[in-house]
FIKOLZA-1660 file (N, C-alpha, C; in steps of 0.1 Angstrom, whole numbers, plus 5000, padded with zeros to 4 digits):
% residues 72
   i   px   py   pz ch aa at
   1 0715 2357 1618  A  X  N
   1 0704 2366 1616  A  X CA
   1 0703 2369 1601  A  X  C
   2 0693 2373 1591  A  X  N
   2 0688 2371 1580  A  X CA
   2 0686 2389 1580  A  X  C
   3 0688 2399 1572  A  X  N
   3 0689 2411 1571  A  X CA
   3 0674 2410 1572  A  X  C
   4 0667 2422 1569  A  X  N
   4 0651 2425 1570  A  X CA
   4 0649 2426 1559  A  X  C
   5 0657 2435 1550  A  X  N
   5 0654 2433 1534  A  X CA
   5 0655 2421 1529  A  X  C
   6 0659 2411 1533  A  X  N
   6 0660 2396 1528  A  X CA
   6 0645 2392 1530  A  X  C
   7 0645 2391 1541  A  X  N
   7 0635 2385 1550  A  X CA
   7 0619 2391 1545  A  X  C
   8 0621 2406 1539  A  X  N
   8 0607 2411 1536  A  X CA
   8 0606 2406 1517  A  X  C
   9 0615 2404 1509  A  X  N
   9 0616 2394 1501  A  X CA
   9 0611 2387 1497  A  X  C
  10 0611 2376 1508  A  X  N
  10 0606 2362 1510  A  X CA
  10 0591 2358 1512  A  X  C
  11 0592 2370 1525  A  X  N
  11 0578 2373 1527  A  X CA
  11 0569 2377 1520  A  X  C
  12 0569 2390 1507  A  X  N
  12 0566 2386 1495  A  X CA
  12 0562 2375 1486  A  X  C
  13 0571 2366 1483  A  X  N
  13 0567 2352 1478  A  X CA
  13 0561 2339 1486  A  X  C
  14 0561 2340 1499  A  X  N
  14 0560 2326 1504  A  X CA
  14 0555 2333 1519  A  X  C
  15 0548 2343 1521  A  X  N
  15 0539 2347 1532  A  X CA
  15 0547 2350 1541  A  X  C
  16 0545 2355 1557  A  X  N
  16 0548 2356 1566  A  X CA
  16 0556 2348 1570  A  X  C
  17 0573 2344 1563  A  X  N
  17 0587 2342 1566  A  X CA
  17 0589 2349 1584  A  X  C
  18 0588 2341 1591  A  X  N
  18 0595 2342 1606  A  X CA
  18 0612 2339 1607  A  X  C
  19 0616 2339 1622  A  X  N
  19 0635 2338 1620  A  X CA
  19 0633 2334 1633  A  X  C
  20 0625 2319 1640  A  X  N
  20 0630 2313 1648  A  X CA
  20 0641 2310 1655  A  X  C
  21 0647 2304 1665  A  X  N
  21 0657 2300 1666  A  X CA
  21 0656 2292 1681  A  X  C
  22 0661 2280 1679  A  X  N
  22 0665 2266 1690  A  X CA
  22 0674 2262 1688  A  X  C
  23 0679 2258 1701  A  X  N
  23 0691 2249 1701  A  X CA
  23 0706 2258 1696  A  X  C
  24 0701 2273 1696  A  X  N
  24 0717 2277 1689  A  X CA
  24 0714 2280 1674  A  X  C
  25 0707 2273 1667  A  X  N
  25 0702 2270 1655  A  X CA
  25 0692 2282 1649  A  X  C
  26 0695 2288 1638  A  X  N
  26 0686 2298 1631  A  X CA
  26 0677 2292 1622  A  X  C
  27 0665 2294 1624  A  X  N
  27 0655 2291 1610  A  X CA
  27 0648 2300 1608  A  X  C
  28 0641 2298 1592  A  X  N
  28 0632 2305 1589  A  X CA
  28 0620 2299 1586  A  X  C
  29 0612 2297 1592  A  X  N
  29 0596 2294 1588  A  X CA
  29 0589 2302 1578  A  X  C
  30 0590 2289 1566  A  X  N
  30 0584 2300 1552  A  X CA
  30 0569 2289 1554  A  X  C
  31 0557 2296 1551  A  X  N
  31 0544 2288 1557  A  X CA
  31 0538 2286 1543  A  X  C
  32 0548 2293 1532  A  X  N
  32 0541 2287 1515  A  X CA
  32 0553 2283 1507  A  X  C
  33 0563 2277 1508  A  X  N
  33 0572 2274 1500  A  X CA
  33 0563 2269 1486  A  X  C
  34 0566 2274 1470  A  X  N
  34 0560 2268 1461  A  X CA
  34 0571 2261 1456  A  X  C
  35 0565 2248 1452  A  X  N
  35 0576 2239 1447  A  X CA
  35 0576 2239 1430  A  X  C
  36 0585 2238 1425  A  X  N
  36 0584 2238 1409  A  X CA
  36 0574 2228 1399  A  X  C
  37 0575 2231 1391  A  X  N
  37 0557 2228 1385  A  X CA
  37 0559 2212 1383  A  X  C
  38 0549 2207 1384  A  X  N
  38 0552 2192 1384  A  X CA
  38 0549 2183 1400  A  X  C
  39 0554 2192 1409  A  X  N
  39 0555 2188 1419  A  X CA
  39 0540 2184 1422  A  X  C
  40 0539 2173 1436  A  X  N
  40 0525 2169 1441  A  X CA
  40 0527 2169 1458  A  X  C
  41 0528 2180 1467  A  X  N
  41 0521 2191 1463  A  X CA
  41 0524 2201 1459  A  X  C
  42 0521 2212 1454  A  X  N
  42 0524 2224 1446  A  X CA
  42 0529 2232 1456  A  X  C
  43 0526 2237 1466  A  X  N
  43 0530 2243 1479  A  X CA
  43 0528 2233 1493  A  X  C
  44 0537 2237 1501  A  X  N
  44 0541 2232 1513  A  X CA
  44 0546 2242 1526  A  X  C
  45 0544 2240 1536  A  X  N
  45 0554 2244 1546  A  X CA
  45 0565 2244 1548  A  X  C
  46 0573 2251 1549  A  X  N
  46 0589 2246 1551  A  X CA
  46 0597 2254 1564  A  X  C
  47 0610 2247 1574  A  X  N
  47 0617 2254 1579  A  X CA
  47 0629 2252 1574  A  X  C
  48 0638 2263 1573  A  X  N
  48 0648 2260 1564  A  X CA
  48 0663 2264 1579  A  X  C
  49 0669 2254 1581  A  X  N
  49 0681 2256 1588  A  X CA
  49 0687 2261 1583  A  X  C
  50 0693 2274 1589  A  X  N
  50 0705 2286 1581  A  X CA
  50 0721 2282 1588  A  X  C
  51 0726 2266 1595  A  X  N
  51 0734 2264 1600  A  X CA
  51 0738 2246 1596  A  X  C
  52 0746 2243 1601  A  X  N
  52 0748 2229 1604  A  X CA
  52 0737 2223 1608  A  X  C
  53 0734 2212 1601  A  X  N
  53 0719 2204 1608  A  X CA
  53 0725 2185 1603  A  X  C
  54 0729 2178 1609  A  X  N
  54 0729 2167 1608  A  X CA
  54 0735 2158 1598  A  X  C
  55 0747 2170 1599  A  X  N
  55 0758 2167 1586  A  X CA
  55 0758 2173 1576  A  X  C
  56 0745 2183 1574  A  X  N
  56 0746 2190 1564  A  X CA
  56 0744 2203 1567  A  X  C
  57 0758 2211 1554  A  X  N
  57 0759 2224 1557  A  X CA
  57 0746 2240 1564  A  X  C
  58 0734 2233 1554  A  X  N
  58 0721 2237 1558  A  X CA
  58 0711 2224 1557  A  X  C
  59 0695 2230 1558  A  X  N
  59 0690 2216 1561  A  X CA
  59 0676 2224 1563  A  X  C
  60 0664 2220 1549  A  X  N
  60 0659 2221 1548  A  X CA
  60 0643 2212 1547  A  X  C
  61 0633 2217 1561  A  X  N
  61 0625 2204 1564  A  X CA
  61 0612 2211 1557  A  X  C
  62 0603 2199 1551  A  X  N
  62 0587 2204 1542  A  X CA
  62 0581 2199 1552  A  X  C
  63 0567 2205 1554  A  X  N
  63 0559 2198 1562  A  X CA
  63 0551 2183 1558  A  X  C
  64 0552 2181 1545  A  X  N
  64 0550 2169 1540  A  X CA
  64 0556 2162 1529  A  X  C
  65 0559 2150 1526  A  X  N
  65 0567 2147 1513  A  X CA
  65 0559 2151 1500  A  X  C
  66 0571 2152 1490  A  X  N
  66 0563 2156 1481  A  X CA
  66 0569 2140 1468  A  X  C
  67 0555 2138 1460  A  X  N
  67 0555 2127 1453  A  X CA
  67 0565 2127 1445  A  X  C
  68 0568 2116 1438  A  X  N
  68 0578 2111 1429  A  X CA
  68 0595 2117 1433  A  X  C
  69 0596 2123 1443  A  X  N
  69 0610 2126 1448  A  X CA
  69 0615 2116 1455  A  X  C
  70 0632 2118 1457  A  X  N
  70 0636 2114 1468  A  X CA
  70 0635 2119 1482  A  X  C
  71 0640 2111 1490  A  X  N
  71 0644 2116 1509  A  X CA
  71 0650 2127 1509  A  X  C
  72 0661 2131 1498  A  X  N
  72 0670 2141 1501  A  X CA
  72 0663 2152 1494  A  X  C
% end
């Protein structure tokens, strides 16, 4: 679980931050992640795994890739 003063934070920067959870698994659905300047696209969706996710310690998914990056 993610405190509320964290969580209202967030929500601040990147909108209505939710605290999902499946499978055992905690996430947070940030619905504006802004990516740093340069990036293509500038903002995105994101859920960010607050546990073990598939070998990694946390595990952060965008709703779409973003250009000139890697997979990781």
């Amino acid at each position: 679980m993610v405190a509320a003063d964290q969580l209202h934070e967030l929500t601040d920067l990147c909108g209505e931050v939710r605290e999902p959870s499946e499978g055992g698994r905690v996430y947070l659905h940030v619905p504006r992640l802004k990516l740093p300047s340069g990036c293509v696209p500038a903002e995105v969706e994101a859920l960010l795994c607050l546990q073990e996710h598939s070998g990694y310690p946390t595990r952060l998914f965008l709703s779409q890739p973003v250009s000139g990056r890697g997979a990781n």
